[in-house]
C-alpha positions as CSV (number, residue, x, y, z in Angstrom):
1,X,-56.9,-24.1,9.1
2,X,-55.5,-27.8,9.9
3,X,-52.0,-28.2,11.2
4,X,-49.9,-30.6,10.0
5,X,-46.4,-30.5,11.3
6,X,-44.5,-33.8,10.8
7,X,-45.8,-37.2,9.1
8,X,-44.6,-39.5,6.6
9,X,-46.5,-40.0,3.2
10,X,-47.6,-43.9,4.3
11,X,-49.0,-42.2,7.4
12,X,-51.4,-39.3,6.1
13,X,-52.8,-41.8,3.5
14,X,-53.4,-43.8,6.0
15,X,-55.6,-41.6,7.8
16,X,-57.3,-40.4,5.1
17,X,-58.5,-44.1,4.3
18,X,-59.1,-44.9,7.7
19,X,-61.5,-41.8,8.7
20,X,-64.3,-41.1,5.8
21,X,-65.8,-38.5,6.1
22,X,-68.3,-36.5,4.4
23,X,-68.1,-33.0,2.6
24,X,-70.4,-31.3,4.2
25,X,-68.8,-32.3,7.8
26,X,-65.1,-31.4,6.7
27,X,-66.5,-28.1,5.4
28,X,-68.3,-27.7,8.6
29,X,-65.0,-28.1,10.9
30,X,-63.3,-25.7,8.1
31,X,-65.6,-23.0,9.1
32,X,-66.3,-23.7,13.1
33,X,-62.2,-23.1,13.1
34,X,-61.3,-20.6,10.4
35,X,-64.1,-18.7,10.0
36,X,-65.2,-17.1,13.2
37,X,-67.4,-13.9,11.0
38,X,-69.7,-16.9,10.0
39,X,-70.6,-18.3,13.5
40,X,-73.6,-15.6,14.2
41,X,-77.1,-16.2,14.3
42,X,-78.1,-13.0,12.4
43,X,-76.1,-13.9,8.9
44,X,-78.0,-17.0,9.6
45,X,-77.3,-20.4,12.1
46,X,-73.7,-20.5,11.5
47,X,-72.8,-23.8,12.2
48,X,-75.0,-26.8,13.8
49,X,-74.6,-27.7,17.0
50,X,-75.2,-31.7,16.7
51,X,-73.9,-32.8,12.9
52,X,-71.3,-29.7,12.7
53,X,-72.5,-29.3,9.5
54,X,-73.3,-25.7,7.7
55,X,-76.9,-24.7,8.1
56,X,-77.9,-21.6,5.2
57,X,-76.4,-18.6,5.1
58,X,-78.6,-16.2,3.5
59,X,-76.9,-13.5,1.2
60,X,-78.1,-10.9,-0.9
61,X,-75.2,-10.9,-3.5
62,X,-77.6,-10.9,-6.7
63,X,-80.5,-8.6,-5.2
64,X,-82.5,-11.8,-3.7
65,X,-82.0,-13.5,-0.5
66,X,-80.5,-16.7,-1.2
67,X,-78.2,-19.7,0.3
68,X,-74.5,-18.3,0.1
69,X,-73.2,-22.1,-1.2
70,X,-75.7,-21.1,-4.1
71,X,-73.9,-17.6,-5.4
72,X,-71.3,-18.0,-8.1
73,X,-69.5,-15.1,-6.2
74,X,-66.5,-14.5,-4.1
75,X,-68.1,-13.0,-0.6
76,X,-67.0,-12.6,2.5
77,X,-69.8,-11.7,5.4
78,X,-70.3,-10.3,8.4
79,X,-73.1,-9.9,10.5
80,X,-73.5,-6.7,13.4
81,X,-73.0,-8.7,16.6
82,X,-69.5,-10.2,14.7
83,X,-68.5,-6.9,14.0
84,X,-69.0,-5.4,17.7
85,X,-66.9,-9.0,18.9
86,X,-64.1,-7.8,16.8
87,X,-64.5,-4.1,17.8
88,X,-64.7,-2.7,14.0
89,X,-65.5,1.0,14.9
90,X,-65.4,2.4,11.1
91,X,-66.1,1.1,7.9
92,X,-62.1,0.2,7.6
93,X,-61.6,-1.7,10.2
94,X,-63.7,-4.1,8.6
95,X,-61.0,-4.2,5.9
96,X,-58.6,-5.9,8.7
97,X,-60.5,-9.8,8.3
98,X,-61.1,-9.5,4.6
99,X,-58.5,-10.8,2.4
100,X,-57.8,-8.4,-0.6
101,X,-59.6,-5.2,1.0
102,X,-57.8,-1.8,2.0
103,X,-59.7,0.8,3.4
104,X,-57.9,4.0,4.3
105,X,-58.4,7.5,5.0
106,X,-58.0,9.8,1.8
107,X,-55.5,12.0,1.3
108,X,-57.6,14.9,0.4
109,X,-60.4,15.1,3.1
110,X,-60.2,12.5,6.1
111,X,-63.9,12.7,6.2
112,X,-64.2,10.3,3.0
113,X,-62.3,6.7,2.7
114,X,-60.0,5.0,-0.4
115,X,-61.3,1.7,-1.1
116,X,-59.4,-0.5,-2.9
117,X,-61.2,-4.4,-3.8
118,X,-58.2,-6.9,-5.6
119,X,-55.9,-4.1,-6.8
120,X,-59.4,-2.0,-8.1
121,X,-59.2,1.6,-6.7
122,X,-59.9,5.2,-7.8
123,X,-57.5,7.2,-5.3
124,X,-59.0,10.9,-5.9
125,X,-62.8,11.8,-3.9
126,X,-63.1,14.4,-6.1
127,X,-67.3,14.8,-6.4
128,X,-66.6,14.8,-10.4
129,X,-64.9,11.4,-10.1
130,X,-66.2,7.8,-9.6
131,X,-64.6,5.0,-7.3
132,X,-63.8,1.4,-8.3
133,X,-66.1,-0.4,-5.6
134,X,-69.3,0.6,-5.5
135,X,-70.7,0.8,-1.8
136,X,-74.9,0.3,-1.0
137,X,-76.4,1.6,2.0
138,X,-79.5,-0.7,2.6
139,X,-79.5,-1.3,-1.3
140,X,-79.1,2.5,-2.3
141,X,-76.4,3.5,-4.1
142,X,-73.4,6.0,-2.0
143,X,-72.2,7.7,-5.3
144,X,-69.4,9.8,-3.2
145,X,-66.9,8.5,-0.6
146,X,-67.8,11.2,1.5
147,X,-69.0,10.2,4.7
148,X,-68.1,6.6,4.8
149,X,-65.2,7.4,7.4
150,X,-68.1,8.0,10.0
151,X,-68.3,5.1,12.7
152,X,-70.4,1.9,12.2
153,X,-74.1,2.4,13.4
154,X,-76.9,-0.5,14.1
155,X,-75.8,-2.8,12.0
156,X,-77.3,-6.0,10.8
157,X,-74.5,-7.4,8.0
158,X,-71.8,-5.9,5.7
159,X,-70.9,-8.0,2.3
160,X,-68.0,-8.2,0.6
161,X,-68.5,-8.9,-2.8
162,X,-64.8,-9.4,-4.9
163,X,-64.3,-8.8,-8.3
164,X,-66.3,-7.0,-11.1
165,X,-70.1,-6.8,-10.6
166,X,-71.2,-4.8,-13.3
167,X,-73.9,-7.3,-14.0
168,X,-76.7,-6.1,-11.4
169,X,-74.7,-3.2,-9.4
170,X,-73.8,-0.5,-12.6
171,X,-70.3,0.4,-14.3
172,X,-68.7,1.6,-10.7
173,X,-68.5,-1.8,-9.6
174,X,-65.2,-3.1,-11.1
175,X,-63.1,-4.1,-8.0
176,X,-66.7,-5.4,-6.0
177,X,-69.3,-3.9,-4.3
178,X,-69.7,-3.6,-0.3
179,X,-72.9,-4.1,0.7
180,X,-74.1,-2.5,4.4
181,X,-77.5,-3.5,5.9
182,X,-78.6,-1.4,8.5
183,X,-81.4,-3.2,11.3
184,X,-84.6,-2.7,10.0
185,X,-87.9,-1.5,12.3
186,X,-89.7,-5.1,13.8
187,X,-93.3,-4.8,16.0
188,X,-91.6,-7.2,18.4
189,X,-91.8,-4.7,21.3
190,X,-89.9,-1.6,22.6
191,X,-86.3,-2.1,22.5
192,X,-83.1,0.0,22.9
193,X,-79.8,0.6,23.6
194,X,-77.5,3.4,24.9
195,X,-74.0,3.4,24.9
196,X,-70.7,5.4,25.7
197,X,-66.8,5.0,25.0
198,X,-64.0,7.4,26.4
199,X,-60.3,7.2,25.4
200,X,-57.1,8.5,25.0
201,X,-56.5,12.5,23.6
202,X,-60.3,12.9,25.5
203,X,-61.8,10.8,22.7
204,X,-65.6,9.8,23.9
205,X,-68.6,8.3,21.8
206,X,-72.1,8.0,22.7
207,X,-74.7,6.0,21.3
208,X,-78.6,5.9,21.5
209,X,-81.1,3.2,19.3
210,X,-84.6,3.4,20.0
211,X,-87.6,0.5,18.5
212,X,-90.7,1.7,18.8
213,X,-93.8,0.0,17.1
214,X,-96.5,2.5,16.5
215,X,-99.3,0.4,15.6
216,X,-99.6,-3.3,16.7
217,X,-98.2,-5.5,12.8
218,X,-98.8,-2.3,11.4
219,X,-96.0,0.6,11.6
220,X,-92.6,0.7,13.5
221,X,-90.2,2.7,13.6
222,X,-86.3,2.4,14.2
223,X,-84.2,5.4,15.3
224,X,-80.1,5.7,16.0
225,X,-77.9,8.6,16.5
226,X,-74.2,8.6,17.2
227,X,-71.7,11.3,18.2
228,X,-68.2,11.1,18.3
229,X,-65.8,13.5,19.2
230,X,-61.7,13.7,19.9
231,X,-59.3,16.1,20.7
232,X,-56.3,16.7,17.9
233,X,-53.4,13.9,18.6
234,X,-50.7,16.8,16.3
235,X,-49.8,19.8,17.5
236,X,-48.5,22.8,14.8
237,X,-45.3,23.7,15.8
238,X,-44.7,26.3,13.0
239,X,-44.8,29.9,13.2
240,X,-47.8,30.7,11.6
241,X,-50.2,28.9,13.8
242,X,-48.6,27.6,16.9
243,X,-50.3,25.4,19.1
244,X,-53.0,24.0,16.6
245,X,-54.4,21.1,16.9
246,X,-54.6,18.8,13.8
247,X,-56.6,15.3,13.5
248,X,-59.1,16.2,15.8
249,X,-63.2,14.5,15.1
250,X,-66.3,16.4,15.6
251,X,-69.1,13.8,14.2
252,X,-72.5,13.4,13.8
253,X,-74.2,10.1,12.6
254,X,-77.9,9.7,12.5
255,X,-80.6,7.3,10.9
256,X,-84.3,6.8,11.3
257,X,-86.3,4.0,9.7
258,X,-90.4,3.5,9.0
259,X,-92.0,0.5,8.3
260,X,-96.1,-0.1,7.5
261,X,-97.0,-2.9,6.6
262,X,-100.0,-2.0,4.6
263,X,-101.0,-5.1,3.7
264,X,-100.3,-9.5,3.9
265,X,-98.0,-9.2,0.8
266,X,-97.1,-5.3,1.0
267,X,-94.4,-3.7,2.9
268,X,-93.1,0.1,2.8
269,X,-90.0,0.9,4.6
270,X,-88.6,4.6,3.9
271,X,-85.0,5.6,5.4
272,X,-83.2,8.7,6.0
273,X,-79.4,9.5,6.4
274,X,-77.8,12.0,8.3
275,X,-73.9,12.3,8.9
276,X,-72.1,16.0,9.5
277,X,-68.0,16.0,10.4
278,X,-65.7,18.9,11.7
279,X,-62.6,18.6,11.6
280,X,-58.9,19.8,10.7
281,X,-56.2,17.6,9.3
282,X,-55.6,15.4,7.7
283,X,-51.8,17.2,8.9
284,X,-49.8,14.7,6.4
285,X,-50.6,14.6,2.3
286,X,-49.3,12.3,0.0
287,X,-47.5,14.1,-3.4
């Protein structure tokens, strides 16, 4: 955060009595210099451009939007333009920046992930079986780790939430709860974006979001599809079945979004999901 590499005692006390400072502004160089998943203008105006101070960052940790220095909860943020900065791809890599999360693939089916929150994790995907940190999907419940090894798509934040939260997310919430908030549909205008990746082992990705408002302040609607696809990076050397490829990913990720707004004070936004992987591996199993 600050450096400090040699002073005397006389020194530093010094300094603290001869610079005063207030809170708000020390916090605000804290976070300008440590925190770099805060400085985006969709969590919320990171950081002020004239007084450095911290402007509201708007959270949804107890089911209402509210200021993040107001939530008596450990949460780290991230908003989707951070994420594409630091090029997290899945849902692990957001596990990289955020102190206390592992996110791997599972043993049993690489198409479903291991989540593990401050030493909290349930290492079997079995369908009979619940995990340790409970993961919402713009505020619905994902009651399976299936599909959550699928690549990031139109983003708008991911929350962190650390330690048990029982309280307002149910009994599967021990470890914390991860909280994904897909872009929602706006009557802005027509907007969209179309992307592609290519890679080592032939590995290519393309992407396609469409906003379309339907009826002027009325109904919008929000499309995205992804599909993902690499070759196998282990070959089978055995006798039974030489030359297979193992590790491969054949994915589709899809999601479309509606929103009428009936009224001034009433809203209706329905979603769907839609995620289908082929694959073989995983080629290595933990006993």
């Amino acid at each position: 955060m600050f450096k400090l590499e040699t002073s005397s005692a006389a020194a530093l006390a010094a300094g603290l009595i001869a610079v005063p400072a207030s809170a708000q502004e020390i916090r605000g160089q804290e976070i300008q210099q440590a925190s770099p998943q805060l400085q985006s203008p969709a969590v919320a105006a990171a950081v002020g451009p004239a007084t450095g101070g911290l402007e509201e960052i708007v959270v949804t940790a107890r089911r209402i939007s509210e200021n993040l220095q107001d939530v008596p909860v450990a949460i780290t943020i991230y908003s989707g333009e951070t994420l594409q900065r630091q090029n997290a791809l899945r849902l692990s890599d957001i596990a990289r920046t955020t102190p206390g999360l592992n996110i791997r693939e599972a043993n049993s089916n690489p198409a479903a992930s291991t989540i593990a929150l401050r030493g909290q994790v349930q290492t079997d995907v079995l369908a009979t079986l619940d995990p340790s940190v409970g993961t919402y999907v713009d505020g619905l419940y994902w009651a399976r780790a299936y599909g959550f090894n699928s690549n990031l798509l139109d983003l708008q934040s991911v929350q962190v939430l650390k330690g048990p939260q029982g309280t307002l997310f149910g009994r599967n919430t021990t470890g914390g709860a991860i909280l994904v908030q897909t872009n929602d549909p706006d009557f802005s205008g027509i907007s969209g974006l179309v992307s592609g990746t290519y890679g080592r082992f032939d590995e290519r990705s393309a992407t396609g979001i469409v906003n379309l408002p339907i009826v002027n302040d009325r109904i919008a609607v929000r499309a995205a599809v992804q599909r993902y696809l690499r070759d196998g990076i282990t070959t089978d050397v055995g006798p039974v079945l030489p030359g297979r490829k193992y590790n491969n990913r054949d994915s589709w990720s899809a999601r479309g979004k509606v929103l009428i707004q009936a009224t001034d004070n009433l809203s209706i936004l329905g979603s769907a999901e839609y995620f289908k992987s082929d694959l073989n591996g995983p080629t290595r199993r933990l006993s």
